[in-house]
C-alpha positions in Angstrom: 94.6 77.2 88.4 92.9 80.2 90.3 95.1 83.0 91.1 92.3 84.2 93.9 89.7 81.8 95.9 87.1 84.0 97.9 85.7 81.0 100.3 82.2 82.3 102.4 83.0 85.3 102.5 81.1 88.2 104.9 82.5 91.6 104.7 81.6 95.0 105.3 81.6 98.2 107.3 81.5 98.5 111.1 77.5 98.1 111.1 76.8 97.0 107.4 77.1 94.2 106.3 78.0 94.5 102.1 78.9 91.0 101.3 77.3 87.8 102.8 78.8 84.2 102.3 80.5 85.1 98.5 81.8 82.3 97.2 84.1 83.1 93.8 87.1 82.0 91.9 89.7 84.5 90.0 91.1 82.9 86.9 94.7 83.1 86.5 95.7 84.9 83.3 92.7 85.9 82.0 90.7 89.7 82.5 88.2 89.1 84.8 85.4 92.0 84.7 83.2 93.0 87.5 79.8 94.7 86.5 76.4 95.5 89.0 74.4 98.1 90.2 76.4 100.8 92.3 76.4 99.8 96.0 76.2 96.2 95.4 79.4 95.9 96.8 82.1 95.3 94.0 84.8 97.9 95.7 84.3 95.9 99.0 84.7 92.7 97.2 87.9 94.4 95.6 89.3 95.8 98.8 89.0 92.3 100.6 91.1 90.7 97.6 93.5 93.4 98.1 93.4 92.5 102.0 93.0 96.7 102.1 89.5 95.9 104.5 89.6 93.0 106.8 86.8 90.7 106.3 84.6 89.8 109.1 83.9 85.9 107.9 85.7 83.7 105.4 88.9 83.4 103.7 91.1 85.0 100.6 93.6 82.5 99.2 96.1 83.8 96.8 97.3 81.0 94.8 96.1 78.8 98.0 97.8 80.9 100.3 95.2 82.6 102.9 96.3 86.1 102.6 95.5 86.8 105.8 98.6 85.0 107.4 100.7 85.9 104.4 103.4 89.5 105.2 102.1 92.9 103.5 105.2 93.3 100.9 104.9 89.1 100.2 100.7 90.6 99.0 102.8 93.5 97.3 105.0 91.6 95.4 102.3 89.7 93.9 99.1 91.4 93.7 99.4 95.6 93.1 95.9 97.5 93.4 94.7 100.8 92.1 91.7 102.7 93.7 89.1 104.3 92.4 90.0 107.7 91.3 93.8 107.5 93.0 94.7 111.5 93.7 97.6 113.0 91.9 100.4 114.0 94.0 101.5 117.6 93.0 105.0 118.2 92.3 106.2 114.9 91.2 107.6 113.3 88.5 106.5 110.6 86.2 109.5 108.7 86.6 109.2 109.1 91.2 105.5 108.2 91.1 106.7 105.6 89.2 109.4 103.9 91.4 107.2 103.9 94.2 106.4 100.5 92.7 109.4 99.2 94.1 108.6 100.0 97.5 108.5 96.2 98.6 111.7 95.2 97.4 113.4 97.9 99.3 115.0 97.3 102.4 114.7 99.7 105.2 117.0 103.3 104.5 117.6 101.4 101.4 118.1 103.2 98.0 116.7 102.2 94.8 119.2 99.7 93.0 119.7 99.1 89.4 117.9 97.0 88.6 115.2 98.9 90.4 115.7 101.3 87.1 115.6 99.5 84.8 112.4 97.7 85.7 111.0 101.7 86.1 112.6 102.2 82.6 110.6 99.4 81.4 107.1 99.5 83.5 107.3 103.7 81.5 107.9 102.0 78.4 104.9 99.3 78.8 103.1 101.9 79.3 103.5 104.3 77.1 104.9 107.2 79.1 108.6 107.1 79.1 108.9 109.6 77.5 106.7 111.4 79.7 108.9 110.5 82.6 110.5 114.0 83.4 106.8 115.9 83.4 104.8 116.4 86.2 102.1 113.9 86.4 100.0 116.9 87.4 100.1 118.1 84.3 99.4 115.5 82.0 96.1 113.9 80.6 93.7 111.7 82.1 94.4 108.9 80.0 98.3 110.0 81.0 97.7 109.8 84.3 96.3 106.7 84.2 98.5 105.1 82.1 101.4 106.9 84.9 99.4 104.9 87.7 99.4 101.6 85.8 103.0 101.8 85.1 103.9 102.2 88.6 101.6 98.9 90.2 103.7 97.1 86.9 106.9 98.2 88.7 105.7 96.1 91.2 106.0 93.1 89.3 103.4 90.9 90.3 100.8 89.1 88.7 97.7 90.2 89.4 96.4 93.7 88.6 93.4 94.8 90.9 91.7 98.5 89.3 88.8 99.9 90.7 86.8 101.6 87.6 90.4 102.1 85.6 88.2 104.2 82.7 85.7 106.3 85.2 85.7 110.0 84.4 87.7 109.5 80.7 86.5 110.4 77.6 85.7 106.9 75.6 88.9 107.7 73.4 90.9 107.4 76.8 88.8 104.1 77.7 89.7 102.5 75.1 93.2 103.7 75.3 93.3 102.0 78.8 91.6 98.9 78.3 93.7 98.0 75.2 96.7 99.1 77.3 95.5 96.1 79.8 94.5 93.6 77.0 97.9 93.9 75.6 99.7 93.6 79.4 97.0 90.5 79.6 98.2 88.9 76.4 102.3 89.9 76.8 102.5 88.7 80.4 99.8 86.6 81.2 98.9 89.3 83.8 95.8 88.5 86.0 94.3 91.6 85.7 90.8 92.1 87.9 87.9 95.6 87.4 85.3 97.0 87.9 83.6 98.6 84.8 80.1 100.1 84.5 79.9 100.0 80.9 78.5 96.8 79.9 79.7 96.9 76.0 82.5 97.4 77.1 83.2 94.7 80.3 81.7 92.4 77.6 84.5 93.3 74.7 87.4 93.0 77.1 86.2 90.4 79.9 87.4 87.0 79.7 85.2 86.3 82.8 82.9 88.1 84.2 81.0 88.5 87.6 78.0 90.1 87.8 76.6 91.2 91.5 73.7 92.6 92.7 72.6 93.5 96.6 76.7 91.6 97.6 75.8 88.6 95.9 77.5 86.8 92.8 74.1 86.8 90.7 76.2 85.1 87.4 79.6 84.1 86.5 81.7 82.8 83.3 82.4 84.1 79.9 80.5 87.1 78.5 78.7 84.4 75.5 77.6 82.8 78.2 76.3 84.6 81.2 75.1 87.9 79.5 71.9 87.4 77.9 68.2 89.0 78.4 67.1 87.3 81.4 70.4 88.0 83.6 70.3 91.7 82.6 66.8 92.3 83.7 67.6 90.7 87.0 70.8 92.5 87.4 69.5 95.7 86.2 65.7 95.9 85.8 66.3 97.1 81.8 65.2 94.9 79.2 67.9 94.3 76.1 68.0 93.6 72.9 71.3 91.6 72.2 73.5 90.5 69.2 76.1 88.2 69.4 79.4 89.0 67.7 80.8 85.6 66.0 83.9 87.0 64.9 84.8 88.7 67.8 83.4 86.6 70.6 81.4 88.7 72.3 77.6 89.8 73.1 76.9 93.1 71.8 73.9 95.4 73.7 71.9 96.8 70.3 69.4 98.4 72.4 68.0 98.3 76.4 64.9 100.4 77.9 63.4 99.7 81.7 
């Protein structure tokens, strides 16, 4: 089953057209991995999903519901997104950033209930920062941070994960800190979890589909063996590689690339 079905799909800006008649299926509970050239419209694609930008032809379906006649907190409480880059709010806890996760399950002047807490409790253990969850997320690492942001779209308790470039601006130690963060959710829960990455080693270590796009159209699609070779590469990228594929871990490795 698909968690997401992108039918002709046209989206875009008020006088841009980014994305013209996409056509592309999310698996459910696997890491899907988007990778391209910048500007070839993965954020847009991502936004759509998210039902953040309205699309200007064709239909979303989130497990065959079009998401366009489905209520914003019925979205929320299945699919949670984080943006490129989200900006720190000063002055706030670990554990408050956190809880506003459960913003759809509140009920108007309502007050966080406990279960609400607990499921905090256990989104900043998931994650890695409960005990973190008295600091100021201002003040923590970027890998912190990120892991802080994660926790709270896991308050929301759905199943899909959307994360617009999750490791952009992290050391590689913190990368890998966050992608193996989302493998482990992947594997635990079965979480549909849906990115953009720019490295190619490593969208091809953690992607158990991938998409690759060029100029807002899906050039390739499928498993990393499978789609990322020479010929694709060149066309996505204009660089000629050198590949080696890893038997025992599944996955095409990129020895070397030049244009």
């Amino acid at each position: 089953m698909n968690a997401i079905s992108v039918k002709s799909l046209t989206a875009g800006y008020e006088y841009r057209i980014i994305l013209e008649d996409i056509h592309v299926d999310i698996p459910e509970g696997k890491i899907t991995v988007m990778i391209g050239p910048n500007g070839c419209g993965k954020s847009t694609l991502l936004k759509n999903i998210a039902r953040i930008q309205k699309p200007k032809k064709g239909q979303i379906f989130l497990y065959q519901e079009d998401i366009q006649k489905m209520h914003s907190k019925q979205i929320a409480k299945k699919l949670a997104m984080l943006p490129q880059s989200p900006v720190t709010p000063t002055g706030l806890l670990v554990k408050e950033l956190v809880a506003y996760g459960r913003f759809p399950y509140q009920k108007p002047l309502g007050s966080l209930s406990k279960e609400d807490y607990e499921i905090i409790n256990w989104a900043m253990k998931e994650t890695g920062v409960y005990d973190q969850r008295e600091q100021f997320v201002e003040n923590l690492s970027g890998g912190q941070r990120q892991r802080v942001w994660i926790a709270m779209a896991l308050a929301q308790q759905g199943d899909i994960l959307v994360l617009d470039e999750p490791t952009t601006y992290l050391d590689i130690s913190y990368q890998l800190e966050i992608l193996e963060l989302l493998k482990t959710l992947n594997q635990k829960k079965k979480q549909t979890i849906i990115m953009v990455l720019h490295e190619l080693q490593l969208a091809c270590r953690y992607a158990d589909h991938i998409i690759g796009m060029k100029e807002g159209k899906i050039v390739f699609e499928g498993h990393p063996k499978e789609v990322i070779n020479e010929a694709h590469l060149q066309e996505l990228y204009g660089i000629k590689a050198q590949l080696h594929y890893d038997k025992d871990k599944n996955y095409p490795v990129i020895m070397d690339y030049h244009i």
